[in-house]
N, C-alpha and C positions, 0 to 999 in steps of 0.2 A: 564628107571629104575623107581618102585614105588614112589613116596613121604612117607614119614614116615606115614602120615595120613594115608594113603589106606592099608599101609602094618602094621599096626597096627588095623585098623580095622576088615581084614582078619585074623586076631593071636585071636583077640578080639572074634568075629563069630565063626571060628573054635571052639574054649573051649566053648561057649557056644552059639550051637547054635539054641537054641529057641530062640535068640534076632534077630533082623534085623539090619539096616544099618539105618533106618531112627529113632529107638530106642537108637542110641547109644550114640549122646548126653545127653538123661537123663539118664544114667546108671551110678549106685554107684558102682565103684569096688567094696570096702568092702562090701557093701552086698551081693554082689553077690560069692564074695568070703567065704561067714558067709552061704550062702545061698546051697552052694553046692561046699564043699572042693574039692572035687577028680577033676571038670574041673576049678577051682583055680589055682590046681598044674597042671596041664594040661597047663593052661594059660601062667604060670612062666615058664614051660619047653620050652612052642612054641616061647615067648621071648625071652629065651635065646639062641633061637636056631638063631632064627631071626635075634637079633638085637647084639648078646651074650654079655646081661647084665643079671647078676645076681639078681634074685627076690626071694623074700623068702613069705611065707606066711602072714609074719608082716608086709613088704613091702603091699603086696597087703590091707590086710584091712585096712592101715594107706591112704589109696588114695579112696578120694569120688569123684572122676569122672574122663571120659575120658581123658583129661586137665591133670588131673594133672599124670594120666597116665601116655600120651604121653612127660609128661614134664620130667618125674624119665627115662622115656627112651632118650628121648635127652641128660639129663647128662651122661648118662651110656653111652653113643655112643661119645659126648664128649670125656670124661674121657678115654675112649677105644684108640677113636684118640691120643689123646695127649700122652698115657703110648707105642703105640706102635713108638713114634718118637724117 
């Protein structure tokens, strides 16, 4: 099974991908979010498909990088755990 990195960085690629893998620690969500809505929403759909936490647009530009990305997805996956017990 993936690690959340790997499968987060694939969701990440996917929505947009003219970035690479070795770009994706300097990547600011919100700009890239500000930068090109439609693989934004793109992004927020493939997480939630993913991981099914819910993201909304606000979400997205309120997070300037990867890190903290990955970090609104561990709660979400969290929180998921814990409502489904």
């Amino acid at each position: 099974m993936p690690d959340l990195d790997d499968q987060l960085q694939r969701c990440v690629l996917c929505a947009f991908p003219a970035l690479t893998v070795e770009s994706l620690d300097r990547i600011n969500i919100a700009q890239l979010a500000a930068s090109d809505s439609l693989a934004a929403v793109s992004l927020a759909a493939i997480l939630g498909q993913e991981f099914g936490v819910d993201l909304d647009m606000d979400d997205l530009r309120a997070m300037d990088s990867l890190d903290a990305l990955r970090a609104r997805i561990a709660r979400g996956v969290a929180q998921e755990s814990r409502d489904a017990k």
